[in-house]
Backbone as CSV, one residue per row, in Angstrom:
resi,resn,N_x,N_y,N_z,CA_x,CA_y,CA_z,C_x,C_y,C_z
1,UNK,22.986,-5.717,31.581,23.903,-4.951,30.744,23.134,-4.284,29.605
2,UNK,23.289,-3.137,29.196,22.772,-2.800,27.826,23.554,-2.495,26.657
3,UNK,22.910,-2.782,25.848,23.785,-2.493,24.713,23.097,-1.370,23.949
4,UNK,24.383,-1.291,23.341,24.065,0.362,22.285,24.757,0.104,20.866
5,UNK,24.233,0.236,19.708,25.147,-0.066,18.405,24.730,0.982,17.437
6,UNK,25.076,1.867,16.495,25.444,2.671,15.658,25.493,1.790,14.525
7,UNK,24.856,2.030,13.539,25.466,1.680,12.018,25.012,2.931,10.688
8,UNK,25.907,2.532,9.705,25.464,3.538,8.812,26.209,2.761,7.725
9,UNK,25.511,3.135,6.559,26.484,2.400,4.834,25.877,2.500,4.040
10,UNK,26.762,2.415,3.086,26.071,2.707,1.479,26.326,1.646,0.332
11,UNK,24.950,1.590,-0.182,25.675,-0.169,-1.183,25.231,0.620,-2.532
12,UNK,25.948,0.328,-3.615,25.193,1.009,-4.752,25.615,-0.094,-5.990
13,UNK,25.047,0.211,-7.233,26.138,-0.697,-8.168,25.779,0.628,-9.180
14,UNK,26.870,1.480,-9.923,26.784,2.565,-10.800,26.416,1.843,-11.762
15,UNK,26.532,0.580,-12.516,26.118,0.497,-13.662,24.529,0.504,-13.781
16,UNK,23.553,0.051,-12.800,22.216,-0.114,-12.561,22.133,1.496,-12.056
17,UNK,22.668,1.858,-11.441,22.119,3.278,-10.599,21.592,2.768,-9.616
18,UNK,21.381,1.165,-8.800,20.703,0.676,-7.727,21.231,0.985,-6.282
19,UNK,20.691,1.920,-5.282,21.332,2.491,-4.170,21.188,1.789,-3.347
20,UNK,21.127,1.800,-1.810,20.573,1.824,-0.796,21.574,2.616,0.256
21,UNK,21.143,3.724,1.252,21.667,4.335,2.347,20.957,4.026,3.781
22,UNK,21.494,3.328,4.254,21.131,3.111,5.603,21.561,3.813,6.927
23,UNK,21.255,3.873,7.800,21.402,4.607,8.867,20.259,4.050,9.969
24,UNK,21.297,4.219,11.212,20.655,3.347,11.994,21.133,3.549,14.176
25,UNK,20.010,2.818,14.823,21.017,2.952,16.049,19.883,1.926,16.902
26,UNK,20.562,1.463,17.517,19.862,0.065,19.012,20.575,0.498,20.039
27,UNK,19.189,0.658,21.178,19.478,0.659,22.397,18.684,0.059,23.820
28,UNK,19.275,-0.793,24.373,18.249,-1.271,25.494,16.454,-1.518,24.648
29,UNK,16.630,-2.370,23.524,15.614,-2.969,23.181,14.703,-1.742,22.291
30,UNK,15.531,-0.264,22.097,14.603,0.198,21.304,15.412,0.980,19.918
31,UNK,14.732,0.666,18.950,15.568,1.086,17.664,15.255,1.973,16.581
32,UNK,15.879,2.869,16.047,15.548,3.239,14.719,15.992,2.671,13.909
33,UNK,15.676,2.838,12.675,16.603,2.473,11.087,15.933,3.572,10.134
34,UNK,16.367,3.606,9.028,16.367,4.448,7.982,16.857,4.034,6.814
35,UNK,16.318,3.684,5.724,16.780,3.007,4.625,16.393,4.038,3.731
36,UNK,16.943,4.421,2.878,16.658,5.219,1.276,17.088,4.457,0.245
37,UNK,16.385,3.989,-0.921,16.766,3.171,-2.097,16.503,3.446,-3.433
38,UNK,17.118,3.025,-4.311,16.387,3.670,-5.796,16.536,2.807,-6.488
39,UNK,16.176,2.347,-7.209,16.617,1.371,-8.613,16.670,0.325,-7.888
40,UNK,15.681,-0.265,-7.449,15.713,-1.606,-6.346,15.001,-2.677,-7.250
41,UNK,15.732,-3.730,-7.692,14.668,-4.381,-8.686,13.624,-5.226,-7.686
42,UNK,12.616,-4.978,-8.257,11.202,-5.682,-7.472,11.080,-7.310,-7.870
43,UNK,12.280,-7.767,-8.981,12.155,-9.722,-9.088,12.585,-10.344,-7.988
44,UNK,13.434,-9.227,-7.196,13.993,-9.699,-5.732,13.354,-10.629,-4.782
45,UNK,12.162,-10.051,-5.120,10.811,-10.658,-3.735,10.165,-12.207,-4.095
46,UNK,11.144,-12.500,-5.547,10.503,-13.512,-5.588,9.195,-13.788,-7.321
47,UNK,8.759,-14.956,-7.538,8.090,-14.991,-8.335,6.512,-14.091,-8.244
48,UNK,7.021,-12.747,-8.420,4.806,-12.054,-8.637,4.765,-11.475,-9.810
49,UNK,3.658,-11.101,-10.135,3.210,-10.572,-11.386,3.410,-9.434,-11.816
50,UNK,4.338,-8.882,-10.831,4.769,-6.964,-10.889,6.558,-7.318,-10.971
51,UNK,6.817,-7.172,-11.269,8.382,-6.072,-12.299,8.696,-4.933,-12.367
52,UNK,9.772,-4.385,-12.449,10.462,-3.211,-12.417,11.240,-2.631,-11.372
53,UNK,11.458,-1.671,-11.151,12.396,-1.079,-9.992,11.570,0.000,-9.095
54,UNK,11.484,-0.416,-8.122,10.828,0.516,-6.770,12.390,1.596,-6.558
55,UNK,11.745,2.603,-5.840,12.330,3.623,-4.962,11.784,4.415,-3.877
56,UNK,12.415,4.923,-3.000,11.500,5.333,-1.868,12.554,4.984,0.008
57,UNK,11.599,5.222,0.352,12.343,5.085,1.762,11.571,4.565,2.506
58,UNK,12.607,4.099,4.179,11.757,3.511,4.911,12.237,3.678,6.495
59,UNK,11.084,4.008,7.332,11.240,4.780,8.083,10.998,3.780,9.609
60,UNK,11.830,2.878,10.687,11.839,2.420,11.401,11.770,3.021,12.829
61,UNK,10.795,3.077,13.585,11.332,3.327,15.119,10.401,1.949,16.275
62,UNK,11.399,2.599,17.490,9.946,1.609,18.566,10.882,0.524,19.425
63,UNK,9.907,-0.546,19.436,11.008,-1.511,19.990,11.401,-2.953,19.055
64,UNK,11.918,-3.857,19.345,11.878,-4.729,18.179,10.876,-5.457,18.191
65,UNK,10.580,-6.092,19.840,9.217,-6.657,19.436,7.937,-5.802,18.790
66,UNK,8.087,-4.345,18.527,6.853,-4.044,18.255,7.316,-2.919,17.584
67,UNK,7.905,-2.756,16.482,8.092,-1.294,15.397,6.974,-0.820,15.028
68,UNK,7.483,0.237,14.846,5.953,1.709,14.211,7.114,1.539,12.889
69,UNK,6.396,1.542,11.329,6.831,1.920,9.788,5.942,3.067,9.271
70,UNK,6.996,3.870,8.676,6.628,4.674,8.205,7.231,4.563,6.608
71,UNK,7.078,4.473,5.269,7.669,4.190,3.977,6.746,5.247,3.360
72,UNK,7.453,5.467,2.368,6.703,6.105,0.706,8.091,4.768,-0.531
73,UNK,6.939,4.942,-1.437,7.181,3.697,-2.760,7.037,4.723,-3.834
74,UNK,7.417,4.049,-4.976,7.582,4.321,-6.202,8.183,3.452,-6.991
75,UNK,7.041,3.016,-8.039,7.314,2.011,-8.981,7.051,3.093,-10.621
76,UNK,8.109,3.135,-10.936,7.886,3.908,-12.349,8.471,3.108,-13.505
77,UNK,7.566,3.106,-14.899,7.858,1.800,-15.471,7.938,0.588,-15.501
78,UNK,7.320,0.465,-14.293,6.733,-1.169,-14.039,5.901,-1.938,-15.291
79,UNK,5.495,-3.054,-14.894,5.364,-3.979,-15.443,4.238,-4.793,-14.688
80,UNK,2.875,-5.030,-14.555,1.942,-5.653,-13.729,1.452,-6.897,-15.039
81,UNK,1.958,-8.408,-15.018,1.909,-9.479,-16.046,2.083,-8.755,-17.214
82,UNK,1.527,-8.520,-18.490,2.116,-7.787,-19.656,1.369,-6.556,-19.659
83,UNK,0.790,-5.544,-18.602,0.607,-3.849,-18.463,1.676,-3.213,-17.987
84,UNK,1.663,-2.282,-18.328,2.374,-1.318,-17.946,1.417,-0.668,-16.660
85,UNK,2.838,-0.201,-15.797,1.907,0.010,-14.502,3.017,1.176,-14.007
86,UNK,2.369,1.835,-13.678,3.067,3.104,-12.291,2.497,3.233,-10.993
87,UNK,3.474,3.749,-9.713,2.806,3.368,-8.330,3.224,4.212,-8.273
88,UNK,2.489,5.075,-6.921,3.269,5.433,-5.888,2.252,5.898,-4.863
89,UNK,2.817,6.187,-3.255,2.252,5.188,-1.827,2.926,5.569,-1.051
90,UNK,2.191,6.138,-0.307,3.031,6.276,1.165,2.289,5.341,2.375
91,UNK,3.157,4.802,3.061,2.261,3.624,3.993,2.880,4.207,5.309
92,UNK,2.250,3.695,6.573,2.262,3.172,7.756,1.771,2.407,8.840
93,UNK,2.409,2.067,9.575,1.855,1.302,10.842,2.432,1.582,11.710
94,UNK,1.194,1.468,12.649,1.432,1.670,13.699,0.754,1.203,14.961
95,UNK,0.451,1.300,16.213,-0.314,0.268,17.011,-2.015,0.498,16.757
96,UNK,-2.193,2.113,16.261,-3.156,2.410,15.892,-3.918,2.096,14.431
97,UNK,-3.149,2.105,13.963,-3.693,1.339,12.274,-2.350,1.536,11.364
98,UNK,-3.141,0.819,10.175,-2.315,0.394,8.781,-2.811,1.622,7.943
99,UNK,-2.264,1.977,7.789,-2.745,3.472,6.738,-1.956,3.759,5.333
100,UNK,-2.374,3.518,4.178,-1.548,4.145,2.461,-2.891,5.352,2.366
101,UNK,-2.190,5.988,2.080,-2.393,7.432,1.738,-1.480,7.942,0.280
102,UNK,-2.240,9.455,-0.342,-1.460,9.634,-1.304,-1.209,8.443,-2.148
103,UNK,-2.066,7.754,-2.777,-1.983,6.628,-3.232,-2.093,7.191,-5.173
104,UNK,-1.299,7.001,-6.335,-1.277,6.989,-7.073,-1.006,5.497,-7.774
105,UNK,-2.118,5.404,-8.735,-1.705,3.813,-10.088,-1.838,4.250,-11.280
106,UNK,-1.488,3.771,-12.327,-1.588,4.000,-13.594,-1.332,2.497,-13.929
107,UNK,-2.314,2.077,-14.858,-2.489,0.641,-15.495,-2.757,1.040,-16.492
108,UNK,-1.914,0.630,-17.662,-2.566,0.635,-18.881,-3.004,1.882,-19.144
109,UNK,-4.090,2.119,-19.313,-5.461,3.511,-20.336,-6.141,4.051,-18.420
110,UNK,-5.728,3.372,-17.768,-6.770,3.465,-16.831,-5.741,4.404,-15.374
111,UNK,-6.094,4.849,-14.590,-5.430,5.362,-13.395,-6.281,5.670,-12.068
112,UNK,-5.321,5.710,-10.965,-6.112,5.836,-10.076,-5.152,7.233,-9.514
113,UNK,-6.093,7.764,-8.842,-5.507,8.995,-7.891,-5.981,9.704,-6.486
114,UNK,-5.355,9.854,-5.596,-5.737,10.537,-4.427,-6.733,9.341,-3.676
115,UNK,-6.119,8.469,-3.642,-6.344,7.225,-2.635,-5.539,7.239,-1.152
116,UNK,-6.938,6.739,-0.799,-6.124,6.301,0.473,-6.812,5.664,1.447
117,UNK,-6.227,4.667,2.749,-6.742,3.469,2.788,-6.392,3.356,4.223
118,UNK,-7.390,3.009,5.063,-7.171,2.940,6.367,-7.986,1.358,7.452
119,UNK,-6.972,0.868,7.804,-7.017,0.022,8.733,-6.805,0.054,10.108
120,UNK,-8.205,0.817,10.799,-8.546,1.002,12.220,-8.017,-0.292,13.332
121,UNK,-7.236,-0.310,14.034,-7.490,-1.667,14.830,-8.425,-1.840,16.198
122,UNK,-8.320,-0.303,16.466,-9.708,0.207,17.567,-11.038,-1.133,16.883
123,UNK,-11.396,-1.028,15.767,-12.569,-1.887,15.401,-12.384,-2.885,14.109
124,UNK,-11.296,-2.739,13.959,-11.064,-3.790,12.460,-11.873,-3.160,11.225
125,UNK,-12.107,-2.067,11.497,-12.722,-1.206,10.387,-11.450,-0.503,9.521
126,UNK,-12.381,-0.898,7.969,-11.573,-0.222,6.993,-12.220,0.486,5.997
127,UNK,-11.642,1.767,6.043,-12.041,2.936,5.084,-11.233,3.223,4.190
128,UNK,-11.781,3.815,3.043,-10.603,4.174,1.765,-11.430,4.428,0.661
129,UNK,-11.404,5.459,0.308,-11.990,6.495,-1.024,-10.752,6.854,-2.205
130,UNK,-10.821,7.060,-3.254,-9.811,7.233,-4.388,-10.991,7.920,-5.842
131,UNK,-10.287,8.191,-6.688,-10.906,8.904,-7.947,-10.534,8.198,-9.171
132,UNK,-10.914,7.504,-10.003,-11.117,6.495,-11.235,-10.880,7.325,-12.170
133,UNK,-10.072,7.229,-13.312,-10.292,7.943,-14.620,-9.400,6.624,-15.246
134,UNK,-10.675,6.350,-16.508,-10.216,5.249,-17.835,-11.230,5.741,-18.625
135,UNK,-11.420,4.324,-19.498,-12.379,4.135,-20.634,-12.871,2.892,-20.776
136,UNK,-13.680,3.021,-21.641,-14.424,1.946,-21.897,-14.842,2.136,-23.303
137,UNK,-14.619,0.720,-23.932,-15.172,1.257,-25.695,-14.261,2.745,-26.035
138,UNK,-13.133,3.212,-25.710,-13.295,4.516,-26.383,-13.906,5.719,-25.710
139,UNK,-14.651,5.730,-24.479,-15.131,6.516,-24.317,-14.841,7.013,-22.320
140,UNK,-14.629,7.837,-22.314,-14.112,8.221,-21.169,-15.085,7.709,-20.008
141,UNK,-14.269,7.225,-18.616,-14.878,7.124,-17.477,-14.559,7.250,-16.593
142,UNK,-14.936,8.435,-15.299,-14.886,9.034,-14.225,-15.196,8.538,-13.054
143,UNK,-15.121,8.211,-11.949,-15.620,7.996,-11.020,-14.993,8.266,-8.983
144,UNK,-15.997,8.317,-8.170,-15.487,8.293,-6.911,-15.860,7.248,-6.616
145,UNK,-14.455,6.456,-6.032,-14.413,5.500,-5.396,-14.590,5.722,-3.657
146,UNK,-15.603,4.433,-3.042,-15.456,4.342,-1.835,-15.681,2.574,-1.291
147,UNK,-14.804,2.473,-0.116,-14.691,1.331,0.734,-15.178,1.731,1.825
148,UNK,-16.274,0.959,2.642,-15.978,0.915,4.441,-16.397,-0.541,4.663
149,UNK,-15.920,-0.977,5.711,-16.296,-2.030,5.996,-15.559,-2.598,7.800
150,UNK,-15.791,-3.901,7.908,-15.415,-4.599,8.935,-14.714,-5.775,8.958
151,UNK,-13.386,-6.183,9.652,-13.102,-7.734,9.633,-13.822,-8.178,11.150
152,UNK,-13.697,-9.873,10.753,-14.354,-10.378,12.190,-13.716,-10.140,13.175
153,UNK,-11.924,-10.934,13.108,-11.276,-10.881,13.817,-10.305,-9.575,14.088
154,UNK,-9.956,-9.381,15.757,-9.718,-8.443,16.223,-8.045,-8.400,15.645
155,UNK,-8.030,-7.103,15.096,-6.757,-7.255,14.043,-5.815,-6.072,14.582
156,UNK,-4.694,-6.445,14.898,-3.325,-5.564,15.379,-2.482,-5.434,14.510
157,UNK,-1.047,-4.650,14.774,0.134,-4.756,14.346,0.697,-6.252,14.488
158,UNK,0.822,-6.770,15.597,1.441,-7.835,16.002,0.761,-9.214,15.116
159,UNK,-0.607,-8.952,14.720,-1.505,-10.717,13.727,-2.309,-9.829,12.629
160,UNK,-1.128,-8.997,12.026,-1.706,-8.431,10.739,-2.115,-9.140,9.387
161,UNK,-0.909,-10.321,9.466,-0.947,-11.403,8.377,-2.361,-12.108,8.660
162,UNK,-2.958,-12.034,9.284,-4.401,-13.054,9.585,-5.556,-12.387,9.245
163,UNK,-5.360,-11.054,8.616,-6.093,-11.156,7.545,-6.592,-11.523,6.295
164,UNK,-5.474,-12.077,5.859,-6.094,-12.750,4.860,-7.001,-13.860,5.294
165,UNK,-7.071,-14.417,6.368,-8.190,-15.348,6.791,-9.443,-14.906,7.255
166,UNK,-9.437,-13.201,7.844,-10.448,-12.975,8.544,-11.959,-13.500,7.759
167,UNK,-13.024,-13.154,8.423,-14.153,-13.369,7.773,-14.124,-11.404,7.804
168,UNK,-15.708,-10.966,6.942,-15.459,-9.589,6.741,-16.938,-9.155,5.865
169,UNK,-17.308,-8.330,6.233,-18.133,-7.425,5.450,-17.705,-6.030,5.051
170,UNK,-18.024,-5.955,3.753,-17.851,-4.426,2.897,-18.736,-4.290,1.981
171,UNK,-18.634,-2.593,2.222,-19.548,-2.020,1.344,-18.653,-0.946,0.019
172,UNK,-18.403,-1.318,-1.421,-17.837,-0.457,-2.128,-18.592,0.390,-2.867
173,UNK,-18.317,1.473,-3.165,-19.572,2.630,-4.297,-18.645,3.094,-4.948
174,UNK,-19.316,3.320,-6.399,-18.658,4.147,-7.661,-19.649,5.426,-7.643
175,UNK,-19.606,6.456,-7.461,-20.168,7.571,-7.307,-20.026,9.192,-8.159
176,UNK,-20.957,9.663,-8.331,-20.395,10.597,-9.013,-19.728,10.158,-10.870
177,UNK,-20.536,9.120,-11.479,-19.698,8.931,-12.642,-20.007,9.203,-13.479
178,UNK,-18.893,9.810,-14.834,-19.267,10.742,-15.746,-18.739,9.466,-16.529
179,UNK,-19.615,9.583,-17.543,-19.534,7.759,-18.448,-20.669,8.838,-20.085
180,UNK,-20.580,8.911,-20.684,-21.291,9.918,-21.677,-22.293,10.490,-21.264
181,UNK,-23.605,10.321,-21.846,-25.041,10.829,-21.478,-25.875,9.670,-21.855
182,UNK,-27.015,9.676,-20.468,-27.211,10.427,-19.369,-26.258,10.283,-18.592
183,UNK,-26.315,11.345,-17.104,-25.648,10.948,-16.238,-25.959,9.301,-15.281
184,UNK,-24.930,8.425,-14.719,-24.823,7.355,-14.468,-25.664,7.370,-13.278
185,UNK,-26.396,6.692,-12.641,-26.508,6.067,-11.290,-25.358,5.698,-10.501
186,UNK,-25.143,5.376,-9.122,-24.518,5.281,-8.266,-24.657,3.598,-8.703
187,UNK,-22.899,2.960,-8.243,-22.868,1.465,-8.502,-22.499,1.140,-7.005
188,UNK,-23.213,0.208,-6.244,-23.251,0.245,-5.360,-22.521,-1.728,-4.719
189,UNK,-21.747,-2.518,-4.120,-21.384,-3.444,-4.174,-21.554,-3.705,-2.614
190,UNK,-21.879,-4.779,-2.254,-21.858,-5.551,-0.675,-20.998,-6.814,-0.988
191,UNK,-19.872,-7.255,-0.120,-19.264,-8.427,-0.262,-19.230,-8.788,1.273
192,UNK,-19.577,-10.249,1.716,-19.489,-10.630,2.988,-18.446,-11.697,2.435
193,UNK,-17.856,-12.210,3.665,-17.043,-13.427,3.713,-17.070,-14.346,5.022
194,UNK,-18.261,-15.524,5.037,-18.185,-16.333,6.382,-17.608,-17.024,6.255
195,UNK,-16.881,-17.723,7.012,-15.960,-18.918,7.281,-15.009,-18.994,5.846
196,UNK,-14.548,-17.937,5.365,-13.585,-17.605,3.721,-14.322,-18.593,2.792
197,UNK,-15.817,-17.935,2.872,-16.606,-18.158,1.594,-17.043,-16.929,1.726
198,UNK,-17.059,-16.344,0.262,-17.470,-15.411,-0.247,-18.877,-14.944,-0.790
């Protein structure tokens, strides 16, 4: 027999301005959804060190055992332990990789911009470059950021959470940094992790 189901609704509370619009449909094991939200408080998830209200959408298709996500975020006026913090992020997955792109932060004096971050599962390789602007002492600092690297274990959609266990080598560089005079040298970082020792 197959089944087929339709849904759609709207939850809001006007005094918060907190939305959510859903939209949706299942059929013979394959589904979309569609969520749009605004004023979503982020204490929801539980005790972490970030606060404030996300907005953004989220983009479902595929089957259930195995969805493709597609989302963009936005955290404005956040709160990261006692900084002030701004986000915003567009993510996906898919059988081919984990990918945030368009990646914006603002911490404090400091920000990040035009990030973005890729998790190959072809090789468990991960790439991701972004652009640094803060200070230090008072005095302005620039930089290009870069990541590449490798996990051990062979990493999918389906045992994404097992990264945090993988073992892993990376290579990070600060490049290009304008820090007063002279101009800076390249900062260059190697981190391995065998058996989750660092």
């Amino acid at each position: 027999d197959q089944i087929s189901v339709e849904v759609s609704g709207v939850l809001g509370n006007e005094s918060t301005g907190e939305y959510y619009v859903i939209s949706g449909a299942y059929a013979t094991d394959l589904l979309r959804l569609d969520l749009v939200f605004d004023n979503s408080p982020i204490e929801r998830l539980g005790e972490i060190p970030l606060s404030g209200n996300a907005a953004g959408n989220l983009f479902i298709t595929g089957t259930v055992d195995s969805p493709d996500f597609i989302a963009d975020l936005a955290i404005d006026d956040g709160r990261f332990n006692d900084g002030s913090i701004a986000l915003r992020a567009s993510l996906s997955l898919n059988d081919l990789q984990l990918a945030a792109t368009d990646i914006s932060v603002s911490l404090q004096s400091s920000r990040i911009n035009n990030g973005n971050l890729t998790l190959d599962f072809a090789d468990s390789s991960l790439t991701g470059t972004a652009d640094f602007f803060g200070s230090i002492q008072n005095k302005s600092l620039q930089a290009a950021l870069e990541v590449s690297g490798n996990f051990a274990s062979a990493l999918g959609k389906q045992n994404l959470l097992e990264i945090g266990a993988s073992d892993f080598r990376l290579s990070a560089s600060a490049s290009s940094i304008v820090f007063g005079d002279p101009p800076r040298k390249d900062w260059i970082f190697d981190v391995t992790r065998t058996t989750s020792v660092v």
